[in-house]
N, C-alpha and C positions, 0 to 999 in steps of 0.2 A: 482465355476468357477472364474478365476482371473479376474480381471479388468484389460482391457486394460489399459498401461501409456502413458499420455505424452511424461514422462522423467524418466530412472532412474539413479542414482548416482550409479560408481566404485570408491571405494576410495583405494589409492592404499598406504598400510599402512605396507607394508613387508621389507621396508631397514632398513639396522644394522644400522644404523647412527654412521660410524665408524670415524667420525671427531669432537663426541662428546664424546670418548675415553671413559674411566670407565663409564659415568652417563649411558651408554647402555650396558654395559658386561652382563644386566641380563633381561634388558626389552625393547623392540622395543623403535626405539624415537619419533614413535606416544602418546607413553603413557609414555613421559616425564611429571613430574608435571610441571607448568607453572602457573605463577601469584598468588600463594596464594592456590587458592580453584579448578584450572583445570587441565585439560592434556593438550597437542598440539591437540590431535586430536579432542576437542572438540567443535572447533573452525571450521573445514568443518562439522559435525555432524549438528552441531548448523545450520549453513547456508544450509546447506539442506532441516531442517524443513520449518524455516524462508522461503526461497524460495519454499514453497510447492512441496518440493520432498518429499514423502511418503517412496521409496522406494532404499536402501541403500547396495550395497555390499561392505564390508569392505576385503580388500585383505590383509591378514596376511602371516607371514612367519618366519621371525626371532624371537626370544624368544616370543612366541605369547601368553605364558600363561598367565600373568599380563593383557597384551591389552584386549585378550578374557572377561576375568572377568567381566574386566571393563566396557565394552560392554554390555556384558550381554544377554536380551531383550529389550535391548533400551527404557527402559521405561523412561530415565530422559529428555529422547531429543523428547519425543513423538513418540518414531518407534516402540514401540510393537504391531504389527501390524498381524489381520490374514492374509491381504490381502494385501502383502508388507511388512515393517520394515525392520530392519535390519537386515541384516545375513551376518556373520562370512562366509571368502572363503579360509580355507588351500587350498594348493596344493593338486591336485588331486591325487589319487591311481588310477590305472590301474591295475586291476588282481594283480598279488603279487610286481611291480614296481612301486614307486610313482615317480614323477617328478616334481622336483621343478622348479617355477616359474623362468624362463630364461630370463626372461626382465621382463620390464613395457607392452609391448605389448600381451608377452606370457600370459602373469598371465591375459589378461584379454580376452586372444584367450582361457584358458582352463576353464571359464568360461563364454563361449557363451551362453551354457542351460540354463543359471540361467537370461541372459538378455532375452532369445527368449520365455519366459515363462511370461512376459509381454510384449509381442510386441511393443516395444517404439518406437515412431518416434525418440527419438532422444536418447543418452547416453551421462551423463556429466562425462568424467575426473576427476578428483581429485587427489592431492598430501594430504600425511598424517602427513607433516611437514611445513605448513605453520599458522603464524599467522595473520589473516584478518577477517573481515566481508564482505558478496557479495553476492549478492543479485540472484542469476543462472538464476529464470526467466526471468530478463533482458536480461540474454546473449543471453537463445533460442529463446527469441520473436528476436533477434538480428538474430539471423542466419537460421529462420524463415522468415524473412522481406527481406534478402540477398539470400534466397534461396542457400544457402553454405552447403557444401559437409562437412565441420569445419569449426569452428571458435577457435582463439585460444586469450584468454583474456591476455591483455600488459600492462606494467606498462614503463610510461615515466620513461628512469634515463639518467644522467650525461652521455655523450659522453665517459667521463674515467671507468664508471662504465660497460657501455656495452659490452668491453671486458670478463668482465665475465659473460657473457650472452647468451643463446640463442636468437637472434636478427633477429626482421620478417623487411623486409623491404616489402614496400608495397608502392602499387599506391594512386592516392589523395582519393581516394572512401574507403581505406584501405584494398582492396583486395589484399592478399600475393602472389607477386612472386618471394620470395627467402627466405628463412632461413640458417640462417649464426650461427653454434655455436662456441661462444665467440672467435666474431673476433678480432684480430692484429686492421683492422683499419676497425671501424665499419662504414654503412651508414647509420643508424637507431638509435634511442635511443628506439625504442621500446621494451623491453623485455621479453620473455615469461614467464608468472604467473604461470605455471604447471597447467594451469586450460583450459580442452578443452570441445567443443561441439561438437559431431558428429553426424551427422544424419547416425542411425541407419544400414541401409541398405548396405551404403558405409560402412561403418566402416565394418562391418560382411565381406568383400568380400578383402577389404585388408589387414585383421588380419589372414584371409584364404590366400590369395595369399604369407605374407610374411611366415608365418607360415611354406609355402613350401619350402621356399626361405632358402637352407643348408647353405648359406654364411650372413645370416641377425643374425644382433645381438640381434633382436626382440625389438627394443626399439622406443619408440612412436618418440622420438626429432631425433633419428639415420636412424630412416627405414620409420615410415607411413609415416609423416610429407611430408617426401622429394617426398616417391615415388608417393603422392598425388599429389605435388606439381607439378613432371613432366609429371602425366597423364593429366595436367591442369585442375585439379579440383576447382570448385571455392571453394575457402580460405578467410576468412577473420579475423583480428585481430579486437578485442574489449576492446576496451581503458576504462582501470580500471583508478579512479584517488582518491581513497582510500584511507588507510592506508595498507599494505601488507608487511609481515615480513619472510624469510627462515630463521629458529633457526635453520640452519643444522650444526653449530659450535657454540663451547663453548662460542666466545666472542658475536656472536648475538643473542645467548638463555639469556646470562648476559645484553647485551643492550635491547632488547627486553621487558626483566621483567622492567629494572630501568625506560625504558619509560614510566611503567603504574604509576610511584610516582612523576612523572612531573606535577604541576602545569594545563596546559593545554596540559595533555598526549593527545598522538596522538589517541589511540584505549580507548573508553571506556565503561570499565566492565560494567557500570552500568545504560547502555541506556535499560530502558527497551520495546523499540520499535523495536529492535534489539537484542535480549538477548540471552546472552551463556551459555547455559546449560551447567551443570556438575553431576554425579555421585557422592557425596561428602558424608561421612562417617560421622556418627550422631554424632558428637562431641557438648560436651557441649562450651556454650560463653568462648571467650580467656578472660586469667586473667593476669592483669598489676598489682602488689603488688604496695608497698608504695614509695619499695627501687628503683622503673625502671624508667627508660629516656628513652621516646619513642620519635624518630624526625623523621619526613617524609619518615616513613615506613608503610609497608601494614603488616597485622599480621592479621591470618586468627583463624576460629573455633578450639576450644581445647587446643589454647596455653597458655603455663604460664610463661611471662614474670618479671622476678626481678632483673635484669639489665639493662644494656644501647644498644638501638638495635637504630641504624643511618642508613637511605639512604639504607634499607635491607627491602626482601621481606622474610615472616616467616610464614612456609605453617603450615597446620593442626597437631595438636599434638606435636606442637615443645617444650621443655622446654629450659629457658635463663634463666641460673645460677644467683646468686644472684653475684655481684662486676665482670660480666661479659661481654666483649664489643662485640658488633657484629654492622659491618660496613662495608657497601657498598658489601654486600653480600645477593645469596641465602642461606634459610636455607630451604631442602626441608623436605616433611611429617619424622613426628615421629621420630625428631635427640634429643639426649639432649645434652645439651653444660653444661658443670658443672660450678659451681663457680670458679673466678678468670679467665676463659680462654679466652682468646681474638683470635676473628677471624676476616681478613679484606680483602677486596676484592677478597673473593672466592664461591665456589660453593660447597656444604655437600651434598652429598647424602642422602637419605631415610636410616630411622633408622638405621643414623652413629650413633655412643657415641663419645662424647668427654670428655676427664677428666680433672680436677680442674688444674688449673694455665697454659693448653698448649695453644700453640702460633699458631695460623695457617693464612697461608697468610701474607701479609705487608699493610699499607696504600698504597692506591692506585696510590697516587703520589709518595712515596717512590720508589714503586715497577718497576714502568715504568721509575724512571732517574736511577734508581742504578740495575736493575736484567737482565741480561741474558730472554729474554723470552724463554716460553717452544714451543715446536715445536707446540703442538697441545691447548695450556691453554693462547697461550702471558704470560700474566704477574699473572695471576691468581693461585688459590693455587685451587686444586680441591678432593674431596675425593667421590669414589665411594658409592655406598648404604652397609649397616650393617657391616661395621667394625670399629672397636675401634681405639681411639688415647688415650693411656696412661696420666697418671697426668704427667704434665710436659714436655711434649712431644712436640716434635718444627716440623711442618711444612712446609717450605719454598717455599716463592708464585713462580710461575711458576710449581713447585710442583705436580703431578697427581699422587694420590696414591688410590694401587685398594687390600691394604691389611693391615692389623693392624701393628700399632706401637705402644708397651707397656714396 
């Protein structure tokens, strides 16, 4: 028999992350590698346990097979659980039609049975692209104490930044009555985190009502939000003041990482009061030969560095050629960079090759007075996962290439 929950966690981990261009042609951008030793997704995982949520459904859809794996049993986050853990949510089949997840709301209307099979008082939201630590029991003793239909957790920004926001405006008690997405001329700097609390009950009734609704786009910020909002349901925002990062683009998945090599980085890896799980592959200790120059870079388990790595994050099993520079760049799992090759202010996909003497990317300040930015990279040079760059092979930063040059 199940034990009834508190709380259990949707994580909603099914978008292409198609403003992350190549680094996603082949695996969701929940299971983006991130800092060295993690995914993105590891990061609401992690704060789930931490927040004593037991029990976790992960919404997959886009290239799910990587994510899945990676998942697993959840044993690295403490979810392998008989009574709860995590569990993977494709789209459901229906007799010989399956149907894919039509929103954010859909994907979590066609998994009802799996929340009503622990009767929760409450169900926490989740986005599967953000980076932060947060604590959730605070928010439902929060919206628990507010006696709220939702609550939807805000992050203070800039008056210019709100424009690109979904934006709650709210009374002095912070009870919402209005949501504004990404207003012209905002009245709020409140923003919304993708992080909501619903009590149970309600939620089931108008994920049911929109669900009916032929003209509803089914999406939590487009349809529930509002139509809660005008049944006057009590609403309330809950003021994060954190650290909280969207890597939903190339340039603040790159900002993102170089925060963690900051002096007094914003988020850090290594509070163990607060700690971030990962699934990390048994690699032996990384090895710095005699010949490398290593500066205020992060370089993770199994690497073998013999060159000069600068202001670079260098995930598991990378190798750095020997007379070879790498600056101001990611180098994500299992790339080799060969001797002579210099790379600078870009982004290598998982087991790229790269060959002896090629050029990829520019210094970073070179790049941004003198290039052309690229539509989707700015100024960055970017190479998707397992394809080859020939010896001698030249790069050019803005550059997004999602196939061999030899």
């Amino acid at each position: 028999m199940r034990t009834k929950k508190r709380a259990v966690a949707m994580l909603l981990a099914g978008g292409q992350g198609s403003r992350l261009g190549v680094l996603t042609k082949k695996v969701a951008k929940p299971a983006i590698p991130f800092g060295g030793k993690y995914r993105i997704i590891d990061f609401p995982l992690s704060n789930c346990i931490n927040s004593g949520i037991d029990t976790v459904g992960v919404l997959t859809q886009y290239m799910p097979l990587d994510l899945n794996g990676y998942i697993g049993n959840g044993q690295p986050w403490d979810l392998d659980r008989n009574d709860g853990g995590v569990s993977v949510l494709p789209p459901y089949v229906r007799g010989k039609d399956g149907e894919w997840y039509k929103g954010t709301a859909n994907a979590i209307y066609q998994n009802i049975r799996f929340i009503e099979r622990y009767d929760p008082e409450y169900v926490v939201v989740l986005s599967g692209d953000h980076i932060y630590k947060m604590d959730y029991s605070k928010m439902i003793d929060y919206t628990e104490e507010k006696n709220a239909a939702c609550t939807i957790a805000v992050l203070n920004v800039t008056l210019e930044e709100a424009t690109r926001f979904g934006i709650m405006n709210t009374e002095e008690d912070d009870r919402i009555y209005e949501f504004e997405e990404k207003p012209a001329h905002p009245k709020s700097t409140k923003a919304s985190m993708g992080v909501y609390v619903f009590e149970w009950k309600k939620m089931k009734k108008y994920l049911e009502e929109d669900e009916a609704d032929p003209n509803s786009e089914n999406d939590f910020g487009k349809n529930i939000i509002p139509n809660m909002l005008a049944a006057g349901e009590r609403m309330y925002a809950y003021e994060f003041d954190g650290y909280w990062k969207d890597v939903g683009t190339l340039q603040s998945l790159w900002d993102a990482n170089m925060e963690l090599l900051l002096p007094d980085s914003p988020i850090n890896l290594g509070d163990n009061t607060w700690k971030i799980y990962a699934r990390n592959p048994n690699e032996m200790p990384h090895y710095t030969s005699g010949h490398a120059k290593v500066k205020n870079a992060m370089v993770s388990e199994g690497c073998r560095i013999h060159g000069t790595v600068e202001n670079s994050i260098i995930f598991h099993g990378a190798y750095v050629g020997r007379g070879t520079v790498v600056k101001d760049s990611l180098i994500l799992p299992n790339t080799v960079i060969e001797d002579g090759a210099v790379v600078e202010y870009s982004i290598i996909g998982q087991n790229t090759h790269i060959g002896k003497n090629a050029k990829i990317g520019a210094p970073k300040e070179v790049a941004e007075a003198t290039v052309t930015p690229g539509k989707m990279t700015g100024y960055m040079a970017v190479l998707a996962d397992d394809i080859t760059i020939g010896d001698g092979q030249v790069v050019a930063p803005a550059e997004m290439l999602d196939e061999d040059r030899l």
